[in-house]
N, C-alpha and C positions, 0 to 999 in steps of 0.2 A: 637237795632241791633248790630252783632259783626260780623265785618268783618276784612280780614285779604288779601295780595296778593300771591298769590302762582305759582307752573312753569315759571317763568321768563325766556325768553326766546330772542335772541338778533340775528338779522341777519344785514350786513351790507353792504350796498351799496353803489351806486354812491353818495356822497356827505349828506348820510343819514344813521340813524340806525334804521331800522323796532324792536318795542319792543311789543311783544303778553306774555299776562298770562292770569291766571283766578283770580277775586274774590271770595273768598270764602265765600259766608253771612249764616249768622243765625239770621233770624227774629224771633222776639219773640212778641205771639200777644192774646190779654186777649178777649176770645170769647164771646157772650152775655150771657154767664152760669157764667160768671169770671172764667173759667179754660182758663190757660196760656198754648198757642201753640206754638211750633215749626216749623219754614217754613224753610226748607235748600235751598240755592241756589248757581251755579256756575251761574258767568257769565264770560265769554271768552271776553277779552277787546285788541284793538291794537292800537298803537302808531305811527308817524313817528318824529321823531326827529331829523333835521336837520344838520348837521355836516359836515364844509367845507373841504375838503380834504380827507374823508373818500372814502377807494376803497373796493367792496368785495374780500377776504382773511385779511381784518384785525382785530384784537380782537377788543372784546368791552366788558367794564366792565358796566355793571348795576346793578342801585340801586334804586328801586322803596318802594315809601316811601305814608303810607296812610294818606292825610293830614287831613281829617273829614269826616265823616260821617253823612247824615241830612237825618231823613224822616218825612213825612208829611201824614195824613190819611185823602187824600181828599173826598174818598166814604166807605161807611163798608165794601166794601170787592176790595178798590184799596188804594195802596200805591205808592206815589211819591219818590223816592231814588234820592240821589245828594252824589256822590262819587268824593272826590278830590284828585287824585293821584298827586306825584309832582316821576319825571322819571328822573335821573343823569345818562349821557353816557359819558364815556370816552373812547377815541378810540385810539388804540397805533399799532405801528409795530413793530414786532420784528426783531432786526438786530442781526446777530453775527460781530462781529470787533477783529480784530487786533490791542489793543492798548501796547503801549509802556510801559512798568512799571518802567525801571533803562535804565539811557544812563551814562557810563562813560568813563569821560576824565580831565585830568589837567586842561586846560586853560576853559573849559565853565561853564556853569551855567546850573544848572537842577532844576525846580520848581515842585512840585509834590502835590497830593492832596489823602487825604484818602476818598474810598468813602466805606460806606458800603450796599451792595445789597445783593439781592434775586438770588442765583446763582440755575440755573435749573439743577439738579439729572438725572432728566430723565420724560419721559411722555408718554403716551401708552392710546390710546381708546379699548375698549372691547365693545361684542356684546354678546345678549343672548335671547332666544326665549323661548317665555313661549308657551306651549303647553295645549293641549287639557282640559278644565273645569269643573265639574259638577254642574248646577246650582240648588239654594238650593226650586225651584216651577218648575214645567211642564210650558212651551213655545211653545208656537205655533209659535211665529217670534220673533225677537229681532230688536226692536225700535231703539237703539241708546247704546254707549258705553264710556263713560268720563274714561279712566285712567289718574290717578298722581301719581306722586312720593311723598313720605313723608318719614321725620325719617331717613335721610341720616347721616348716619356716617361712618370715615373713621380711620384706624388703619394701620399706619407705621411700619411695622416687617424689617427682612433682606430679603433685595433683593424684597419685594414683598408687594401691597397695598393691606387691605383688605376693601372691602365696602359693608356698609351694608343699609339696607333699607327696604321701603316699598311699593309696589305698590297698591294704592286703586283706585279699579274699582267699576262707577257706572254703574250698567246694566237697560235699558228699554227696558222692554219686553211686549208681547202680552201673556197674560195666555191663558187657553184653556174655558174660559170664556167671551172672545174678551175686558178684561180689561187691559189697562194698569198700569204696576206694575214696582216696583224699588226694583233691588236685590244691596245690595254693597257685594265688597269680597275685601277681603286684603291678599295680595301674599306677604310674606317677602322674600327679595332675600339677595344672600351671594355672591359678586364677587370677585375673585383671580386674581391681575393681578400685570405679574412681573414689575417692574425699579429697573435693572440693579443697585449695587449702594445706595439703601436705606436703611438709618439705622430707627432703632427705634429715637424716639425724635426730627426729622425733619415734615418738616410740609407739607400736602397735602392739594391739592386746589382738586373738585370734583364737576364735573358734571355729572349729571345724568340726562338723557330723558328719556319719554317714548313714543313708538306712535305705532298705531292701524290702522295694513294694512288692513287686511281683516277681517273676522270672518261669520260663517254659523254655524246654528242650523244641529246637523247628526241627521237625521230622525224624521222631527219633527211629532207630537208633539214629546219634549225631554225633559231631562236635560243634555242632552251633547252638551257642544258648542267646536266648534271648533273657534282655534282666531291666527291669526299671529301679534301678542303681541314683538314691538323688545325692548328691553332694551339698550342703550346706554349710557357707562359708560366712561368719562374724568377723566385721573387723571394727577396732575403733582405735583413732588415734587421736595421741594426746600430746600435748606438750607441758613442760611445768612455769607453772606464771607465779610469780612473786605480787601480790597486790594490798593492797593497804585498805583497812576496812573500819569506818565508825561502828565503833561497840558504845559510845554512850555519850550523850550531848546535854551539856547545864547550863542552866541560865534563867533570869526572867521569863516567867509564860510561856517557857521551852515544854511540849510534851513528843516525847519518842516510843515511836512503836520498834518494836524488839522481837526476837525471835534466837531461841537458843539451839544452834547446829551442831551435829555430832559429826566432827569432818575429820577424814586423813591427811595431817598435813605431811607432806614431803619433806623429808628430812636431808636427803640425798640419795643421788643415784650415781650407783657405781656399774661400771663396765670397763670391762678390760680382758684380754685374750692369755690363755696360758697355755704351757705346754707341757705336756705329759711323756715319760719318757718309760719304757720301761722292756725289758727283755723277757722271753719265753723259754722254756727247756723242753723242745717237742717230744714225744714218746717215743719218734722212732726217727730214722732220719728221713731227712727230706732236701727233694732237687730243686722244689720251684715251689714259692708260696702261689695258688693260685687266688685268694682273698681274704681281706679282717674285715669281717662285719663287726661296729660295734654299738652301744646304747648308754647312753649314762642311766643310772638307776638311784634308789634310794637318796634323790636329791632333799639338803636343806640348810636351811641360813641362822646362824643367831645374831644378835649384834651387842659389840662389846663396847667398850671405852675408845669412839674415833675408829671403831673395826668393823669390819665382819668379817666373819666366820664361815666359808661355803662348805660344804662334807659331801662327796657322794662315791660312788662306786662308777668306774667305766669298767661294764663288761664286753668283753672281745670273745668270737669266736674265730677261730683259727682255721682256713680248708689250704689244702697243702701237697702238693705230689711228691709220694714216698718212689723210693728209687723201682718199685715194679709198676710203678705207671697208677697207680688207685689212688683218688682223693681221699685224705684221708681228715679228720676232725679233731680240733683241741681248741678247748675255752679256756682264759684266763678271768680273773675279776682285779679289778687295779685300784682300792679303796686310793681318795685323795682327797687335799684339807688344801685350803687357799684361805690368806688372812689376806685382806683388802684392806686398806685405808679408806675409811669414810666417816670425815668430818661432821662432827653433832653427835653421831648414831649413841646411842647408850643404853645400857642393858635394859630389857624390857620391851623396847622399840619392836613393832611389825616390820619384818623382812616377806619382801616377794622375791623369786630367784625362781633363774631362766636359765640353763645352761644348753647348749647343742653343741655339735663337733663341725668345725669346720674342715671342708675337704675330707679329701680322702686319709686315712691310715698308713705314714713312712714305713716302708718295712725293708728289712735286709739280712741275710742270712751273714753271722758273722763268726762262727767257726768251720775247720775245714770238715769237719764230721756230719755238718749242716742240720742240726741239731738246737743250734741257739737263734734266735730270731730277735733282733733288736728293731722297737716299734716308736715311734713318732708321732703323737696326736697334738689337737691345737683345739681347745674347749675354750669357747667364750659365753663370759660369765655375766649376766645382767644382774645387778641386786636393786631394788628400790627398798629403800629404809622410812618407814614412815610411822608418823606417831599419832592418836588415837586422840582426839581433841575435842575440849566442847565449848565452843566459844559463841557468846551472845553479841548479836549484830542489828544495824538499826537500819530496819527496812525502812523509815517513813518519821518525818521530824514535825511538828505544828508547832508554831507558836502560837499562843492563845496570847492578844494585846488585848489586858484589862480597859472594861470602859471607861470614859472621864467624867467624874463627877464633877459640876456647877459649883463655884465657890459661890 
């Protein structure tokens, strides 16, 4: 079985962070003929995660991580599944402050400290309503409707984010033969949305919802559905600024107000493109590939002495015209390790890591039996390295000048 976590999704409470996604499995299962089936499955999973001082309006950063997988086939046609998710929440507030950067004068002393952070550009939510659908069988009623989002990417122009993506819908419906049946559709959307202030080569963080108010069949039987489909789109960008901060100021009649920050400083960011290469041995032979879907999966970072460390899996599925004309199916998984150079980073350091596949999948059939398939991917890697800091800073300086006493 291959399973993966998908829409992660974070609401925060009193003293808690409620975390909902879906599993997304693929069971694979060898019939009493030995033909190997495919079982897909969502399952909708929720969390509570406890967290002291948590209020609702504050963020939360989640990272849900799949620690194993086990199944067990205790009847021919029941399977046991044992899924171990491991769920990281970090819960932050956003403050703006007034800190002091230069205080000068002759007679004191000025201490100062360089920090470098993630300064916010700008940040803007958008909304978008997908409308009216054709489904691709006659429906008598519709059963039920899973959208997600997949395939999110985002591109930093001037002035303006672009995001793109995919929304895949599962529809369950009633045919007009009172069977239930599973239509999928994949909507790719394009959103436009300004910040003020953005240049190209800064970095966008992006979230994307999707959720399903209503939805009615118009005159059933049909294939027209109607569906209030909202798309919710977060962006915020950021750039990293190096700035220089009074943490403490002496002197005569010097008093400083203070305040001590728990901030991520930036340690570095790495990015950089790599390539993946690797061959297939199909199970039967084949005239013509007709496509490689693929997903990176089980992504994550450490960081070493001036390294990181990325890990994850690109899984591929193979569709492919066997010499009587049928499509026919083969997945591969291609575990892969990239050590990156990045200066500072050192064990212990928070790593964030971003990967997606750019373009399409090279592919070519390279023996004459048509049989091996030699593939070409290009995975670009984002890491940001940062470290966990609590540095005390001087919002606000008085001098207090003693009176003069009369000789």
């Amino acid at each position: 079985m291959i399973a993966n976590v998908t829409d992660v999704q974070a609401d925060v409470s009193q003293d808690a962070v409620m975390v909902s996604g879906v599993i997304d499995k693929q069971l694979f299962v060898v019939d009493k003929g030995d033909l190997v089936r495919h079982i897909p499955e969502q399952v909708p999973f929720h969390a509570v995660v406890p967290v002291q001082g948590a209020r609702p309006g504050m963020n939360a950063l989640v990272q849900v991580r799949l620690i194993s997988v086990d199944t067990e086939l205790i009847e021919p046609d029941v399977v046991r599944q044992v899924i171990v998710l491991e769920i990281f929440v970090k819960v932050t507030v956003t403050q703006q402050l007034f800190v002091v950067v230069d205080v000068r004068n002759k007679d004191i002393i000025v201490d100062k400290e360089l920090l470098k952070v993630d300064s916010v550009v700008g940040e803007d939510t958008a909304r978008q309503m997908i409308p009216v659908v054709t489904l691709p069988i006659t429906a008598r009623k519709i059963f039920r409707i899973l959208p997600t989002v997949r395939n999110v990417t985002a591109e930093v122009q001037d002035g303006v984010v672009i995001v793109r993506g995919v929304i895949h819908k599962q529809i369950f419906l009633v045919d007009e033969g009172e069977l239930v049946r599973h239509a999928a559709e994949d909507i790719p959307f394009t959103k436009t949305i300004p910040i003020p202030g953005a240049e190209p080569g800064q970095r966008a963080q992006v979230d994307v919802r999707v959720r399903l108010d209503d939805f009615e069949l118009i005159d059933p039987p049909s294939r027209r559905l109607r569906q209030t489909l909202v798309l919710e789109v977060f962006v915020k960008v950021t750039e990293i600024l190096q700035i220089e901060v009074v943490k403490d100021v002496r002197g005569p009649g010097i008093e400083v107000e203070k305040k001590l920050l728990k901030v991520e400083s930036v340690v570095v960011d790495v990015f950089q493109q790599e390539t993946v290469r690797a061959t297939v041995t199909l199970p039967v032979q084949a005239i013509k590939i007709f496509e490689i879907l693929a997903q990176i999966l089980d992504l994550q970072a450490e960081a070493q002495f001036d390294q990181v460390i990325v890990r994850g899996v690109l899984h591929k599925q193979v569709f492919f015209v066997d010499p009587s004309n049928l499509i026919r199916h083969t997945r591969e998984d291609i575990p892969f390790r990239f050590v990156k150079n990045a200066p500072g980073a050192r064990p212990g350091m928070n790593v964030q890591v971003q990967a997606k596949i750019i373009g399409d999948i090279m592919h070519r059939i390279v023996d004459v039996q048509g049989m091996v398939v030699e593939q070409t991917s290009v995975i670009e890697i984002f890491a940001k390295v940062t470290e966990t800091v609590q540095q005390e800073v001087v919002l606000d300086v008085i001098r207090r000048i003693p009176p003069k006493h009369p000789h």
